[in-house]
TIBA-817874 format. One record per residue (C-alpha): x, y, z. Coordinates in steps of 0.001 Angstrom, whole numbers, padded with zeros to 6 digits, always signed. Layout:
N
XYZ ...
# end
This chain:
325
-071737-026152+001401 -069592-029274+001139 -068059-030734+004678 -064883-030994+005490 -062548-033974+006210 -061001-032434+009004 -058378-034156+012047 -058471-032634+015618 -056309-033523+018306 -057073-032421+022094 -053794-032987+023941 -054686-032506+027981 -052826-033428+030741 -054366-036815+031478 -054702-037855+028380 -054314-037332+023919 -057090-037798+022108 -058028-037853+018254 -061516-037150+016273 -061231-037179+012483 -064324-036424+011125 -066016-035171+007792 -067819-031990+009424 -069976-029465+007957 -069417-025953+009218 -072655-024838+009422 -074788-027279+011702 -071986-028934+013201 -072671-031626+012015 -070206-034740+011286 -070050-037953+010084 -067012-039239+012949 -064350-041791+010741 -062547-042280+013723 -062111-041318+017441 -059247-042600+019926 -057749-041889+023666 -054775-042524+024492 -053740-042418+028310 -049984-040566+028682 -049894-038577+031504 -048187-035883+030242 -048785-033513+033007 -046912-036199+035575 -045200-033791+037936 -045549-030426+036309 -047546-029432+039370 -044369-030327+041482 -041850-029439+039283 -042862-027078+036597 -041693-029257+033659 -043065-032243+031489 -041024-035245+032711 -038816-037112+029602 -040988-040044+029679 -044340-038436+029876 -043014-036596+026601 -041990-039705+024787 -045344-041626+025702 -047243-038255+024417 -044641-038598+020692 -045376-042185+020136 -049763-041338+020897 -048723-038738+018255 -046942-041027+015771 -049795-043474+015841 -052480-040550+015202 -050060-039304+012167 -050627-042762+010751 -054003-042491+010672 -054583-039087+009677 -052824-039967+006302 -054324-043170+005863 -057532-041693+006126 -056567-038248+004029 -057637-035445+006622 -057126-032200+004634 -056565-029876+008113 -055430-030723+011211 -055360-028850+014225 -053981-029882+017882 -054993-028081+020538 -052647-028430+023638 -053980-027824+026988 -053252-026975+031162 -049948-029145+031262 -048541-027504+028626 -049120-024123+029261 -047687-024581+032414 -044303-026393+031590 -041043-024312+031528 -039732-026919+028780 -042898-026372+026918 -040621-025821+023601 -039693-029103+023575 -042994-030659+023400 -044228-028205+020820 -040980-029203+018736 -041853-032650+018832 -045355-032192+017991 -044119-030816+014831 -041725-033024+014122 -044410-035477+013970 -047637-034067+012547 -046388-031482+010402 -048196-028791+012634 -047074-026719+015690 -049610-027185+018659 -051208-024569+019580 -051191-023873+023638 -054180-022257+024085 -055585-020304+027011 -058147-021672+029402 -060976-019052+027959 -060188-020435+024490 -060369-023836+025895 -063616-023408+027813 -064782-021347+024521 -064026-025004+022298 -065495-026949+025217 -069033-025217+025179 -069315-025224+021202 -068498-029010+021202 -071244-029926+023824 -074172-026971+022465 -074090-027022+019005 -076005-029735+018477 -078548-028938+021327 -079627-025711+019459 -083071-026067+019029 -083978-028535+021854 -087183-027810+023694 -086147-030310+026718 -083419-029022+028194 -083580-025035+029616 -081095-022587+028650 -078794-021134+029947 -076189-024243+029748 -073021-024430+032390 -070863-026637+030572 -068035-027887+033048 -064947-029982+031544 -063230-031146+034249 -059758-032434+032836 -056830-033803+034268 -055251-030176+035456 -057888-027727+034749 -061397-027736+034974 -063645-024939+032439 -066621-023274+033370 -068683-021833+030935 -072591-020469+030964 -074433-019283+027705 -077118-020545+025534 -076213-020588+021902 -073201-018135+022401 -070596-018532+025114 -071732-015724+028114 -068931-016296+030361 -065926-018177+031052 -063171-019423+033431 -060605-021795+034106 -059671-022868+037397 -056586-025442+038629 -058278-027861+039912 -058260-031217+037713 -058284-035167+038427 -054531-035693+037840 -053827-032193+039925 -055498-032740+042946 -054564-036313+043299 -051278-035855+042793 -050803-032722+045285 -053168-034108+048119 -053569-038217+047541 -049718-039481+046387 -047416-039522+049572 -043534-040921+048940 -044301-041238+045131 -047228-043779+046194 -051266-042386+046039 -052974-043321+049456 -055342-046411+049064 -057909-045322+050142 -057416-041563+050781 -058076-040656+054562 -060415-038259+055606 -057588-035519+055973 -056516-035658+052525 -060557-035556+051098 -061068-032659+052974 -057969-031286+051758 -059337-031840+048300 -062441-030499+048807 -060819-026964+049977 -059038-026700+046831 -062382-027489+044876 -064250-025033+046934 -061682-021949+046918 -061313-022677+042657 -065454-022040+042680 -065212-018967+044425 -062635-018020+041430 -064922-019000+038833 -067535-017366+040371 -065937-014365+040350 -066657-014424+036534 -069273-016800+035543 -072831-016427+036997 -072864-020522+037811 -076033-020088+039801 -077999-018652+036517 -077485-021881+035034 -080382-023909+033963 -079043-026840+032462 -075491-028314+034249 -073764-030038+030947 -070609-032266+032059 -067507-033284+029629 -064225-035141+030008 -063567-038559+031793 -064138-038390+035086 -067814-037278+033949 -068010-040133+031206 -066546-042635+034102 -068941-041757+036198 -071910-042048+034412 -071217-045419+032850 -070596-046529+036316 -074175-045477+037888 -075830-046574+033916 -074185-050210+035309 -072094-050741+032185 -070298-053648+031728 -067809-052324+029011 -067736-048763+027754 -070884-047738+025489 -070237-044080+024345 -074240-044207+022521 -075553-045032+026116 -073461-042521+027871 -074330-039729+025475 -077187-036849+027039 -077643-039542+029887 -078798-037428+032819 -077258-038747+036247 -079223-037616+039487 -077227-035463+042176 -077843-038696+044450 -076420-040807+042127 -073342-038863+041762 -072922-038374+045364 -072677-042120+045849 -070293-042214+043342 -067743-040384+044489 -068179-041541+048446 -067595-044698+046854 -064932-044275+044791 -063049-041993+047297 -063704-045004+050038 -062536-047743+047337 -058877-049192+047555 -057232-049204+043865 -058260-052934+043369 -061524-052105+044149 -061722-049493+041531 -060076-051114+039212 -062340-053965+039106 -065466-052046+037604 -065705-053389+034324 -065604-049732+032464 -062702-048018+034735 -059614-047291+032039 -056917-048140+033966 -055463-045121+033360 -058771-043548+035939 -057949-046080+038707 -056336-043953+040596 -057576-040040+039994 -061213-040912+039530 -062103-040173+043601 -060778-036908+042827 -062614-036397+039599 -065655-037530+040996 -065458-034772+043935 -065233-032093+041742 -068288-032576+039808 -069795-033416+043114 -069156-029921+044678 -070226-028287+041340 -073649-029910+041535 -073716-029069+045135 -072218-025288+044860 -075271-024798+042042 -078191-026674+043949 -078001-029338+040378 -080489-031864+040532 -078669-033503+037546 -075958-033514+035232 -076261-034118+031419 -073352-036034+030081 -072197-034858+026740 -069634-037365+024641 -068623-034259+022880 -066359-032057+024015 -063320-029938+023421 -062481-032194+020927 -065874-031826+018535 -065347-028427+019316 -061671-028386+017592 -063516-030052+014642 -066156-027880+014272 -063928-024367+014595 -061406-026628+011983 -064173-027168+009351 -065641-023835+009801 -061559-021958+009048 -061372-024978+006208 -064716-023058+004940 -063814-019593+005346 -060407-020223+003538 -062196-021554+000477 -064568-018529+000509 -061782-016347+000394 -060202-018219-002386 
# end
């Protein structure tokens, strides 16, 4: 079984991002050609107003222009983008899913939160199958800009759920006051925060068994951030980063510190994108109350995600269709 040159694009409400990769469909395996993020925001205001703003749109087209450029330059035979939370939610979703097309030559698919949760835990397990050192069952938690996924299994996803509460979400309906986001947040609008966080684990709950879990696995960049920050990076190191295992403690002191921070302050650590300056306090909380809610003692940071997981599933239909052929 050959692998496939495959192209997968994660588009989330924070932020685009691109993996293509030559991936064989049986491990999961891949040998990455290139990988890029690309802050746009596209979710700015859909929590407000229902609808992806013109300028969040254009900043998401020209992300998508560049990634077109390098999909043909390095000869991708599939590509598949995977939209998430902002766009399901936007009235003027067709317009985004026009453009899209436009661009890459394929219509993005909006997918559902379970399917998202469901690409989220294959990126993040496959390649721990086997692995003595780390007890099953996994709760993989992607916490994204609008949504955050919950899902528990050990080889095969068990359960899943996703609940609205995200970086970009929560800042922007509890920390931004006359267009401007409070620096630093009071103590009101923390709590405020933290009620949100708390009433979307009592959804999840509801269907995944987050107290069975064994092994707490974290994705996404407000986990990423937060871990290079307690590993005391001085740039961004994603080999460092990778399976690092950040004590409850450590994570704790985190967030208190980057909810008591003013946006200079933040935006000073040498590995904060600037596009995190301002919605990494609320990121931070909501893996905080996870490890609390769960009685974690550490989370395992996983560089692959949703969007190995869009590889993998890519390579795997790229194999199925040549079987059938």
């Amino acid at each position: 079984m050959s692998a496939a040159r495959v192209a997968g694009i994660d588009c989330g409400t924070n932020s685009i991002r691109l993996l293509v990769a030559d991936c064989d469909p049986a491990t999961g395996e891949f040998v990455e050609l290139d990988r890029r993020m690309t802050i746009v925001r596209l979710g700015q205001g859909v929590d407000k107003t229902g609808r992806l703003a013109p300028e969040a749109l254009e900043r998401t087209f020209a992300a998508c222009r560049e990634y077109a450029a390098v999909i043909k330059e390095l000869g991708a035979e599939r590509i598949r983008f995977v939209a998430t939370s902002a766009s399901r939610d936007a009235e003027n979703r067709d317009d985004f899913v026009r453009g899209v097309l436009d661009i890459l030559g394929v219509e993005p698919e909006v997918i559902t939160g379970d399917q998202e949760a469901e690409f989220s835990f294959t990126g993040a397990t496959k390649e721990l199958t086997g692995r003595t050192d780390m007890e099953r069952p996994f709760l993989v938690v992607d916490i994204g800009g609008g949504s955050t996924e919950f899902v528990v299994g050990a080889d095969h996803v068990r359960a899943a759920r996703s609940v609205d509460v995200g970086c970009v979400r929560m800042t922007e309906r509890h920390l931004v006051v006359d267009g401007t986001v409070t620096d630093p947040p009071t103590e009101e609008q923390i709590a405020a925060i933290r009620s949100d966080i708390e009433a979307a684990l009592d959804l999840a709950a509801e269907t995944v068994p987050l107290t069975e879990a064994r092994t707490l696995v974290g994705l996404a960049g407000s986990v990423t951030t937060v871990a290079a920050i307690a590993l005391g990076l001085t740039e961004y190191d994603s080999a460092a980063i990778h399976h690092s295992r950040i004590p409850y403690a450590t994570v704790r002191e985190i967030s208190e510190r980057m909810l008591t921070a003013t946006h200079a302050e933040r935006a000073a650590i040498p590995v904060m994108h600037p596009g995190r300056v301002d919605v990494i306090g609320a990121g931070a909380l909501v893996l905080l109350a996870i490890m609390e809610r769960i009685g974690a003692e550490e989370v395992v940071v996983s560089e692959h995600d949703i969007l190995d997981g869009i590889a993998i599933k890519t390579a795997e239909d790229a194999e199925a269709d040549k079987q059938r052929t």
